[in-house]
N, C-alpha and C positions, 0 to 999 in steps of 0.2 A: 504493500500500500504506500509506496513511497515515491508513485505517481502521481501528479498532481491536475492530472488536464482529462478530462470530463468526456471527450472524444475523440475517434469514433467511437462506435460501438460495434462489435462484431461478435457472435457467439458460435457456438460450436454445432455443427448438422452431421448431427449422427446418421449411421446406417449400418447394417450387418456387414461384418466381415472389416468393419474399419480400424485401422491399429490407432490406439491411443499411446503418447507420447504426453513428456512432464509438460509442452509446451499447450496441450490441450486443456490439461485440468489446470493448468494457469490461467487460459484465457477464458475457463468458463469461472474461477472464483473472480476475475478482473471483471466479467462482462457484469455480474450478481453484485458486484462490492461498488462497482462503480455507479451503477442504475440505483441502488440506495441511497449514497454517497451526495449522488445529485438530488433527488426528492430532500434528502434532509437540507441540503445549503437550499434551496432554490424557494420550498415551503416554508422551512421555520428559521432558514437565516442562522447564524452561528451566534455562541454564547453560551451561559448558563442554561440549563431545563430545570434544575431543582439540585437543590444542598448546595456541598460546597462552600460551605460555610469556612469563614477563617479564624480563630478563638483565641485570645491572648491566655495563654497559663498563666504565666509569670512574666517576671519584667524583662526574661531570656527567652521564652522560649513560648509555640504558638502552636497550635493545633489547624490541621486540615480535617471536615468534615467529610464524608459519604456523600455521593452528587455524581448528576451526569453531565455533562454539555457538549457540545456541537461545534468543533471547529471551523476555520476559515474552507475547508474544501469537504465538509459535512461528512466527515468523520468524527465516531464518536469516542468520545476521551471519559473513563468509568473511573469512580475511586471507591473501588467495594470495602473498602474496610481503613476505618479514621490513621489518621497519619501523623504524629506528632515531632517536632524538632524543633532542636535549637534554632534558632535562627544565625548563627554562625556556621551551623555544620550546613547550609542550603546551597547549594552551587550558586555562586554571584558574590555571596560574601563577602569574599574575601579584595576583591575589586573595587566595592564599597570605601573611601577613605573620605575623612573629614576634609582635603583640602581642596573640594568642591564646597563652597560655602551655599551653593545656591540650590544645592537638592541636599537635604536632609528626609528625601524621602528615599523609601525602596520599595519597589513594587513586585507582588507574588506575582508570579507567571506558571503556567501552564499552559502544556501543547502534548499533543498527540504523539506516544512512540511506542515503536515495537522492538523487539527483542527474539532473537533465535535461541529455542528450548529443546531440550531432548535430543543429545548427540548420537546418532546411532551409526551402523556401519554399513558401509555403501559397497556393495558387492562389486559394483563398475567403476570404483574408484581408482585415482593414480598411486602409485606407489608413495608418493608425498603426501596424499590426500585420501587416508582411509575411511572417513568419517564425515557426515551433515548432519544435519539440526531435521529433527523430523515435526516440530513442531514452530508456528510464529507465535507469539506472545501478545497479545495488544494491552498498551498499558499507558503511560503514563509521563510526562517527564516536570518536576516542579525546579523551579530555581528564580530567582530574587535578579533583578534590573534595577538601575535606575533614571530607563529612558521610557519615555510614554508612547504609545504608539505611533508609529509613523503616517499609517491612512486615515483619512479622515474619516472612512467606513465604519467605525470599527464598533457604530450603536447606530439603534433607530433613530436614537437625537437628531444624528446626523444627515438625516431628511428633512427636517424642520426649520435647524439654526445650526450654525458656525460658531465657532470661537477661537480670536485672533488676538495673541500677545500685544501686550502695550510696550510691556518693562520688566524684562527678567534682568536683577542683580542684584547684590548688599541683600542678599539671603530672602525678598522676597518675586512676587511674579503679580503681575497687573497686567489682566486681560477683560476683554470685552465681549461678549454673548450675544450675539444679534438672529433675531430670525432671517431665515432666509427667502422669507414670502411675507408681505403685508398686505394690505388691502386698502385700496386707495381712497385719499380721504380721512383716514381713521388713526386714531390716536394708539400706538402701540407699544409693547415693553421692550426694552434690551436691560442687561444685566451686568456690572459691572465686576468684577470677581478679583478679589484679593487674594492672595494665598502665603500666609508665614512660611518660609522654607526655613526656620532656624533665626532669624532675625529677633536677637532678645527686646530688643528698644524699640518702643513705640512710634508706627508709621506715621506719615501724613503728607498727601500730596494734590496737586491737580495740575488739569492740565483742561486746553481749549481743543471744543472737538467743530469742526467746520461739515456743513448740513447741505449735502446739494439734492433736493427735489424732496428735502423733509425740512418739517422746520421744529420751535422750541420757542413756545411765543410769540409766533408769528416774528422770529430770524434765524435767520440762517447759519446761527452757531449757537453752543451751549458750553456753559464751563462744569466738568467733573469734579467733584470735590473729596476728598475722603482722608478722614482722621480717626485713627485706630484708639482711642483715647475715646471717643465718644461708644464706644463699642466693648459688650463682654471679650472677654481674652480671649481668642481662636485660631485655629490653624487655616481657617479657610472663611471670608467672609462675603455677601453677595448683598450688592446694594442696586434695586431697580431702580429706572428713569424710564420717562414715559416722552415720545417725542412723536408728532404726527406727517403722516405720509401725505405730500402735494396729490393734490386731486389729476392725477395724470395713470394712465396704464402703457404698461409692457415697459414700462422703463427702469432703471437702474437704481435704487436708493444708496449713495454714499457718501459715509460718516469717514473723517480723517482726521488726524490728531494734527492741529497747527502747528510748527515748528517752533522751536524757541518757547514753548507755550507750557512744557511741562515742568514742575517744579517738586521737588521731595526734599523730606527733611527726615532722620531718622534722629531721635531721642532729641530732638530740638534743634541739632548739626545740619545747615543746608548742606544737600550733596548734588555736587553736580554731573547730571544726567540726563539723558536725552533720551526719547521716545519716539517711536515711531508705529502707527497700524492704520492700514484702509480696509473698513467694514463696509459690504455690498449688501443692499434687499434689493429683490428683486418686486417692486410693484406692479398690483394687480389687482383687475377687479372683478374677478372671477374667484369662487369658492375655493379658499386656501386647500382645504382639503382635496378638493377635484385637482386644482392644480396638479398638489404633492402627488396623486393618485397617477395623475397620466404620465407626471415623468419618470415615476419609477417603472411602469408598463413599457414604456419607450426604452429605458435606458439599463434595470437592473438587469438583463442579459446579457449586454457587453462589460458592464461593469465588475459585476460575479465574474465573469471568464478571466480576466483578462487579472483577476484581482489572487492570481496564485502563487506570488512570495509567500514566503514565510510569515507568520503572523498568532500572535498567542491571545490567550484570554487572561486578561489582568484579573483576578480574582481579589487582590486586597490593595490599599495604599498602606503604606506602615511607617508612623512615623519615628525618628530613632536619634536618639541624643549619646552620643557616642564623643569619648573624652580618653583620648591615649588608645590603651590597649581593651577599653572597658568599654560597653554600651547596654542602654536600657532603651528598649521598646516603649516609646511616647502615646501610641495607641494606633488602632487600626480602626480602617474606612473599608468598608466592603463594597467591594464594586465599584470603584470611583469612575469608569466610563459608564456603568449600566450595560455591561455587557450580556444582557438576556435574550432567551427565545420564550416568548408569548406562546402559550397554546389557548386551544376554543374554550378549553375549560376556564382558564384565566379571562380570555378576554370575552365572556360573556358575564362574569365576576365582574368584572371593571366598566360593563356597561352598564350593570344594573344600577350600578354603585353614583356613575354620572351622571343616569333617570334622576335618582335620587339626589344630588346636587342641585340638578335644573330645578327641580320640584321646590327646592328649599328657596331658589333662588328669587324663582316665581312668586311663590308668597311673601316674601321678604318685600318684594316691590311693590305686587298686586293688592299683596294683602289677602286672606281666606277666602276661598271660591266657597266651602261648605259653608250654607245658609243657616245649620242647625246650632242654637244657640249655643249648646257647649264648644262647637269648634272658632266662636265666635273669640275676642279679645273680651278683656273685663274691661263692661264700661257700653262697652258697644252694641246694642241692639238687632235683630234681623232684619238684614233691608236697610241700615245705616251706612253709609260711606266708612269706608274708612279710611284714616288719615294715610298717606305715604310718608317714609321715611329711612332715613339715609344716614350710615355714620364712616368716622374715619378718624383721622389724627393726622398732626403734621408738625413740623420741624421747622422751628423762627430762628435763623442763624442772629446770632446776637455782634457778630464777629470778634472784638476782644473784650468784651463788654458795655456797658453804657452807664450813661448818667443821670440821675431823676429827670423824667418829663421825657425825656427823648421817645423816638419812635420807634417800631418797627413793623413790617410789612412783611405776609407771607404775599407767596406769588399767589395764581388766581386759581383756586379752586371750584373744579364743578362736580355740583353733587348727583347729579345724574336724575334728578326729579323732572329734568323736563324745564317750560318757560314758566313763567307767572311768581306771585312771592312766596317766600318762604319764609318758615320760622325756624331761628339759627341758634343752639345752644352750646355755648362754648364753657369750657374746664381746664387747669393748668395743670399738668403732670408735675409731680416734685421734680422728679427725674427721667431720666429717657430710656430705663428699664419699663419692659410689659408690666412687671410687678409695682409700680411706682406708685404713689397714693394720689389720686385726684381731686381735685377740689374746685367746688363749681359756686360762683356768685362771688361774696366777697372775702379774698380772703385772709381779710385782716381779722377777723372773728376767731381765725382759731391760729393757734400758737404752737407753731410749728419750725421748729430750728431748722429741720435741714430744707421747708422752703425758702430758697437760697437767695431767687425771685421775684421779688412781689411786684406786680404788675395791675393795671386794668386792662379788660381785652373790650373787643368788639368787633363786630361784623357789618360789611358792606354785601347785600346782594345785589346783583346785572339781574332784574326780570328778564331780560330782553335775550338774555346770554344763557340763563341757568347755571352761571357760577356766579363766587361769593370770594372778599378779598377777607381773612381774620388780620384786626390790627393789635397793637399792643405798646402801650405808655407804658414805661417806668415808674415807676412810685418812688424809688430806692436805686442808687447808683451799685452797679454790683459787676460781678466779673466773670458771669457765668458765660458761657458761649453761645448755647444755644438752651430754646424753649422749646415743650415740646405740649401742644397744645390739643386738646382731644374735641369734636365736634360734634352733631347732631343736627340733622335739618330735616325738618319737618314739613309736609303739606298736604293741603285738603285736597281731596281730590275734585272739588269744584272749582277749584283756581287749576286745572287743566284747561278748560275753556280757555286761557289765556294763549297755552299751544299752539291756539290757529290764529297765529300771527298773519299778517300782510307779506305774501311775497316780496323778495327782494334781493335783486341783483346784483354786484358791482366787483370791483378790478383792483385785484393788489399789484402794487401801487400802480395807481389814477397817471404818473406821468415819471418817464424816465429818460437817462441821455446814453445814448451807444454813440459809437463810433461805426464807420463803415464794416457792414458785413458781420459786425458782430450780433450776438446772440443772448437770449435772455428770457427764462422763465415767468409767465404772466399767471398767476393763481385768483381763479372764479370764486365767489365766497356768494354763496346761498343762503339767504334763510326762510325760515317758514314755510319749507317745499322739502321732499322726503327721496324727488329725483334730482341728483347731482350733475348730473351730463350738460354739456354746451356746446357748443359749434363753435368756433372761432372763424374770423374772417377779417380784412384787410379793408378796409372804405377806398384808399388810393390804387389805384393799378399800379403804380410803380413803384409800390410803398413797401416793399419786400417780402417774405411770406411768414407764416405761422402754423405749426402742423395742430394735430387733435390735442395734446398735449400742452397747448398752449408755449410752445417753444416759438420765439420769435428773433428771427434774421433779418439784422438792417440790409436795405437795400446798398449800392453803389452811389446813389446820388443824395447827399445834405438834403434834410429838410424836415418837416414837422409830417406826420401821420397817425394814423387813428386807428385803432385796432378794437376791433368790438367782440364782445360773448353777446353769446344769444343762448337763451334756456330749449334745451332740447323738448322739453316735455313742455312749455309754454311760451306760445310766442312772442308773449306780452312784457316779456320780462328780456333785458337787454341791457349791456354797461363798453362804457367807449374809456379807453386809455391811451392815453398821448406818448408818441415814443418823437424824440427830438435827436437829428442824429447830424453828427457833427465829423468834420474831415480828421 
């Protein structure tokens, strides 16, 4: 089994009187192992099926579990009976040294191997060579790395979203998580990911990321900010941001770290370093899911084939604090890529499981569809509206602190109720732990040392927008950094009627300056309509072109021109932007 390529296929045609030869019963267990071989990689995809587990004993030494899984060329790798060792006696070991500052990790590895059993003697053997192996063995091979896989294949994640280094050095690594399909229009997640490789001193850095065909408050760049001091103590830590896809399809979405823009400081010490990553989405306005669906039908056939290096299943991360000739096992991460095979039984588990998410999600919003009065809320009658309502929390950089009376502003949040008013309940966290004690109204009433604090808040809502700005005065000059502020917004569901706002069209930004032949994305902003589509079009004939996408090329010749949307689904609706282009 120590071929790796899936075809052809040919099998054996018997008939009376045929001489079988070792080359026959070779080619019929090839023809059997390989037609398996392929159903397994092509249906359940390679990884774990179950156990396999990885178990710290001691602070030396670590247990493998019982488990089966599916390698890169669907082969299956068995471990019938638990396995325990040192973690020094592991193949890789010994390779492992501390003057790598920047991996304090090592990773379990497992791959597929066989072994020749049972020496017996060979009646047509050479005088040198009395003896073969009359049986194969399929087993096993574990040993400890400290390199992460090389293909990007190497989980289902990896049809969904990417992730692309910012900054590996000074013991830690800053990368960034982006899907790799969005939907245009729509406001979406990426992930920021820190990870300690052994760096004892407290991180803190940013840097500016530049926004082409997405934006971040309506511009075109965003600054990342992240300080390991506002954060429990961890090996690995993930901080979302949310940034929205230009209302354009089939094009490109990308994010690029500015140059010169990135800044780190370790235990207070600026260090100087430099960064560099370009994150791609691919926008779309078509059903993410169908999307991923078609390309993998198009593509996972050349991909699988062609995908027969060598290749293991990372089974643990382990992290390891090793000082001279000594080391202690810091702890283990099971699975750090997700290297799993899903089966029906699981993933009809996992669907029911998401019914049952939506379901929650659903009343959370709608509120109770059962009319009978026990499934009803206290308070609330059959046949009564009931309120909608929305909660969240959010983070007031204070920057190095402030002074009585001064201000501060979060950015603008939307609560997801829709247009019309709302009722807004704001609370202050003592602290920026989940477990932290809140306190709502005034909170000069209760006397409490470690609010550090003391502030007054309030809220501004947009009817018109469906978000809401939280502000916040000082009472008391103080040095805290950040507040963290918890919310609550409420609405009747008779101020929906507000919802059906007046149509309306218009052009970001109303007027701009090119130069010849240059280019420049023009964004349609809709409201109170649920179809987003427009037409673009030129008023001057010679006034250059603009594709569906609202992409706009000055023309060759100076001068003033007008570029208009027009609303696909209403004709009534229409906005003109001035482009002025100059030599």
């Amino acid at each position: 089994m120590k071929n790796l390529k899936y075809f052809p296929y040919e099998r054996n045609q018997y008939f009376y009187g045929k001489l079988l030869s070792v080359d026959d019963f070779q080619t019929e267990q090839k023809y059997m192992n390989d037609k398996r071989r392929l159903i397994n990689r092509f249906l359940h995809g390679c990884g774990v099926v179950c156990g396999l587990n990885v178990v710290q004993i001691d602070d030396c030494t670590l247990s493998l579990e019982t488990g089966l899984a599916l390698d890169f060329a669907g082969r299956e790798i068995i471990v019938d009976a638990p396995l325990t060792r040192k973690l020094s006696m592991i193949e890789g070991f010994d390779s492992y040294t501390e003057e790598d500052e920047d991996s304090s990790y090592l990773y379990l590895c497992i791959e597929y191997a066989e072994k020749d059993k049972e020496p017996v003697y060979n009646v047509t053997g050479s005088a040198s060579k009395t003896t073969e192996f009359n049986k194969v063995a399929e087993g096993y091979h574990l040993y400890l790395s400290n390199k992460e896989p090389e293909n990007g294949n190497y989980s289902n994640n990896s049809y969904y979203e990417a992730q692309k280094v910012v900054y590996w050095g000074n013991g830690i690594r800053i990368s960034q998580l982006f899907p790799k399909y969005v939907k245009s229009g729509e406001e979406f997640e990426f992930k920021l990911i820190v990870e300690n490789m052994g760096q004892k001193l407290p991180v803190r850095f940013s840097y500016d990321l530049s926004l082409d065909c997405l934006s971040k408050d309506d511009k075109n760049w965003m600054t990342l900010e992240f300080d390991e001091e506002n954060y429990e103590k961890a090996r690995r830590y993930e901080v979302p941001f949310l940034v929205r896809a230009a209302a354009v399809k089939n094009i490109k979405g990308r994010v690029q770290v500015r140059k010169g823009s990135f800044s780190l400081s370790i235990g207070g010490r600026q260090i100087d370093a430099q960064a560099q990553c370009l994150s791609k989405t691919d926008i779309v306005r078509d059903d993410i899911g169908g999307v991923i669906s078609r390309r993998y039908y198009r593509e996972a056939m050349e991909e699988i084939v062609k995908d027969t290096y060598h290749q293991s299943i990372y089974l643990a991360r382990i992290g390891v604090i090793k000082a001279g000739t000594t080391f202690v096992i810091d702890g283990i991460e099971q699975m750090p890529f997700n290297q799993y095979v899903y089966n029906e039984v699981l993933a009809g588990v996992m669907n029911r499981v998401t019914e049952e998410k939506i379901k929650k999600l659903e009343r959370s919003v709608l509120g109770p569809v059962n009319s009978s009065p026990g499934a009803l809320p206290d308070g609330i009658r059959p046949g009564q509206d009931v309120p909608q309502m929305a909660t969240g929390s959010v983070v007031i950089d204070l920057g190095i602190g402030g002074t009585a009376r001064q201000k501060f502003f979060s950015e603008e949040i939307t609560h997801g109720l829709g247009l019309g008013a709302v009722h807004i309940v704001l609370g202050q966290s003592f602290g920026l732990k989940e477990d932290s004690r809140i306190v709502y109204g005034a909170g000069d009433i209760f006397d409490e040392p470690e609010h550090t604090v003391r502030a007054e808040l309030g809220a501004r809502a947009d009817v018109t927008e469906g978000t809401f700005v939280i502000g916040l005065r000082l009472l008391e000059t103080t040095a805290a950094r950040q507040v963290k502020i918890y919310w609550m917004a409420v609405k009747d569901r008779k101020d929906s009627l507000y919802d059906r706002e007046e149509r309306s069209l218009f052009i970001k930004p109303d007027m701009i300056y090119l130069k010849l032949r240059e280019t420049y994305y023009f964004q349609p902003v809709i409201t109170g309509a649920a179809d987003q589509r427009v037409r673009w079009r030129i008023k001057e004939a010679e006034g250059g072109s603009v594709d569906e996408n609202g992409m706009y090329t000055a023309p060759n010749i100076p001068g003033i021109y007008e570029v208009i949307a027009e609303s696909a689904a209403y004709q009534e609706l229409q906005a003109s932007a001035f482009v002025v282009v100059k030599e």
